[in-house]
C-alpha positions in Angstrom: -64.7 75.7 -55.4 -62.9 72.5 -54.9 -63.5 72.6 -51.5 -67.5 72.6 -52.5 -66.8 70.0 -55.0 -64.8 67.1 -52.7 -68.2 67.7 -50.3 -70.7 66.7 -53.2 -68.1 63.8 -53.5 -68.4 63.0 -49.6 -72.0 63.9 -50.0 -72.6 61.3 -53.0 -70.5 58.6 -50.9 -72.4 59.3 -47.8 -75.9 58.9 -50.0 -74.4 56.0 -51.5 -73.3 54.3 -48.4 -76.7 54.9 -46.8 -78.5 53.8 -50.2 -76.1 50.2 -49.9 -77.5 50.1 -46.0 -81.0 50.0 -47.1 -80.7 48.2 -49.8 -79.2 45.0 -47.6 -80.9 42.9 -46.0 -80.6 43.5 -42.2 -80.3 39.6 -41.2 -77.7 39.6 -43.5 -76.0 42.7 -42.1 -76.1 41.3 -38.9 -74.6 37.8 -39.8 -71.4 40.2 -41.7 -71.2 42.0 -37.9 -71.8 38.7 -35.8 -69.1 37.2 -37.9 -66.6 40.2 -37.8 -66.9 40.4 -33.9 -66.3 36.6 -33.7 -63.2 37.6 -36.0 -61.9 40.1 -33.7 -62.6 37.7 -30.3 -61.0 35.3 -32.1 -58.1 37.8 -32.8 -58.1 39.1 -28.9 -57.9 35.7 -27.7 -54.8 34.4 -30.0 -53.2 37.7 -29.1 -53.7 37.0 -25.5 -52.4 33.2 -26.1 -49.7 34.1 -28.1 -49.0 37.4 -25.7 -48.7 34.2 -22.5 -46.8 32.0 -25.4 -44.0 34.6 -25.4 -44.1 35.2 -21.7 -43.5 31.7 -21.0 -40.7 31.2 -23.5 -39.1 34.7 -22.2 -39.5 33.1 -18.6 -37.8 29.9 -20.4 -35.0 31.4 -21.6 -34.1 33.1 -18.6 -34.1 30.5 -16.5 -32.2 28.5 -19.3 -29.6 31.2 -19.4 -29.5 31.3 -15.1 -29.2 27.5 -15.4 -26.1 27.8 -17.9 -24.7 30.5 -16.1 -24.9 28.2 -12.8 -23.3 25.3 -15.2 -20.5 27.6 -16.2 -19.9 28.3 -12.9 -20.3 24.4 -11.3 -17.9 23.6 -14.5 -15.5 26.0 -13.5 -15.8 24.4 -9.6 -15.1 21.3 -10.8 -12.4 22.2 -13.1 -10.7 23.9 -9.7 -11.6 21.0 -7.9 -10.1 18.4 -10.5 -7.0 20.1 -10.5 -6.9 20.1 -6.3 -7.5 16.2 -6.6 -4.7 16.2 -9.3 -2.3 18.3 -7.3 -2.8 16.3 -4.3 -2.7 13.1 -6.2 1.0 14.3 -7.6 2.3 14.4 -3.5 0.7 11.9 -2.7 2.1 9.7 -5.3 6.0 11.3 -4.5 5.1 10.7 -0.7 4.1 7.2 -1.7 7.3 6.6 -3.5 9.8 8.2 -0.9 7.5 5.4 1.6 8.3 2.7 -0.4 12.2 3.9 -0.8 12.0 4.4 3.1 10.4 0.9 3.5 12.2 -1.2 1.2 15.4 0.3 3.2 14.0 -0.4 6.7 13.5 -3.5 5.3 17.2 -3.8 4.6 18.1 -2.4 7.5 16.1 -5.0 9.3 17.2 -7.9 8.0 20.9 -6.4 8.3 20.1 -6.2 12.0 18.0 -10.3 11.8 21.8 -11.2 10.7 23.5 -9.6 13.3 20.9 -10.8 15.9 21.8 -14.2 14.3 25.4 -13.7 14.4 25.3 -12.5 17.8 23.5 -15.7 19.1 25.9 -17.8 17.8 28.5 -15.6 19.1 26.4 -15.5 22.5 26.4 -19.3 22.4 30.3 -20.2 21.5 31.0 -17.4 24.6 28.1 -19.6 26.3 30.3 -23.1 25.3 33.9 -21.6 26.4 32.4 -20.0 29.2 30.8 -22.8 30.8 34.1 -24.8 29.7 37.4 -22.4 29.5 37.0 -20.2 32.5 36.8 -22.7 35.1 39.6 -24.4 34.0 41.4 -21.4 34.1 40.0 -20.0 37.6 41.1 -23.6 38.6 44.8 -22.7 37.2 44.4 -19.5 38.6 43.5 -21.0 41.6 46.6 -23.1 41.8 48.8 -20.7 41.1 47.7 -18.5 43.5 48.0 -21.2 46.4 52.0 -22.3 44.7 53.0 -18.2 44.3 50.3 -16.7 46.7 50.4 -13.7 44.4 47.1 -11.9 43.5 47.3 -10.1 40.1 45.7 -7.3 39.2 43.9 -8.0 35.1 43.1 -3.8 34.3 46.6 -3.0 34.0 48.1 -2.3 30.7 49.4 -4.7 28.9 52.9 -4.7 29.3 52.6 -3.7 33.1 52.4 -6.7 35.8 50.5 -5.4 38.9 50.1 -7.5 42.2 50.7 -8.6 45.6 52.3 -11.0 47.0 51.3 -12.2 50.4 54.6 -13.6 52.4 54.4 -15.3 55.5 54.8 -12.3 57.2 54.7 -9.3 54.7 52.8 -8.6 51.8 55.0 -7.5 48.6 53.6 -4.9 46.0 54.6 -5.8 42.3 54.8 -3.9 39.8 56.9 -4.8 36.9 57.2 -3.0 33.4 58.0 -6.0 31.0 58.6 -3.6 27.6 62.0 -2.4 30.0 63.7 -5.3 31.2 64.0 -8.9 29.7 61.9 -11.5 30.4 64.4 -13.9 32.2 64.5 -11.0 34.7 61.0 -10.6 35.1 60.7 -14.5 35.7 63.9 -15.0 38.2 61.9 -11.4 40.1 59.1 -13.5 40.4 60.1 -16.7 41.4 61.9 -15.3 44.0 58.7 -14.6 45.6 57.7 -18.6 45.9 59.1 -19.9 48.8 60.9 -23.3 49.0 60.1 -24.5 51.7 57.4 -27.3 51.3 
């Protein structure tokens, strides 16, 4: 029984529906559907704009996130590459201070070794003056004695040891006198007694 009576409702709808239908103008009718499919291509075509819209910005936002992440990473590269720079910037600044330490004392050393250069110029040059002055004199005295004593002495003995010869007239004399052992009046009369007298 309700069944019966929700189909006259539908029934009475339906009627009604179809009465409303003829009872509008078709031009009218029409226009309503012309506008309502304009509507819905309207509709289609922002969803398919603001379908690409969100596309694009998801394409955006990936490759902003990609370009981040390669920032990040060229950050961090740079970080590691700062710190290499500093590090190396540390030794070279301690290698730079042991060279100046090194060079300000090779510059000591060399004008220690410009002094004794100097030094030994002028020392070269006063050995130069008695050289050129003191020696042959005493070759010259040498010389003399030589011809008054005609004794040749040896000079790389030690120092308290006389070493010679003495060439006679007909026999060549070795010397060889210790002077720390006996006095020197002895040592003198021994070798005087090799000059001869005769003139």
């Amino acid at each position: 029984m309700a069944q019966c009576h929700k189909f006259n409702d539908l029934v009475e709808t339906a009627e009604g529906l179809v009465a409303f239908i003829n009872s509008s103008q078709p031009e009218k009718l029409r226009q309503v559907k012309d506008e309502h499919q304009a509507l819905f291509d309207n509709h289609m075509k922002t969803k398919k704009i603001v379908a690409q819209i969100l596309k694009d910005v998801g394409e955006i936002e990936e490759r902003a996130g990609q370009m981040l992440l390669d920032m990040e990473e060229e950050k961090t590269r740079r970080e590691r590459e700062l710190q290499s720079l500093g590090e190396q910037l540390r030794q070279a600044a301690a290698k730079s201070q042991m060279t100046d330490s090194e060079l300000q004392f090779l510059q000591r050393e060399f004008e220690s070794l410009k002094n004794t250069e100097h030094e030994l110029v002028t020392l070269q040059s006063e050995v130069d003056e008695d050289t050129t002055e003191v020696i042959p004199s005493a070759i010259y005295v040498a010389q003399v004695y030589y011809l008054v004593t005609k004794i040749k002495w040896e000079y790389d003995t030690q120092p308290n040891v006389l070493k010679g010869v003495h060439y006679g007239a007909d026999l060549a004399t070795p010397i060889d006198i210790d002077t720390s052992t006996r006095p020197r009046s002895d040592v003198s009369d021994q070798l005087w007694g090799f000059v001869s007298t005769e003139w």
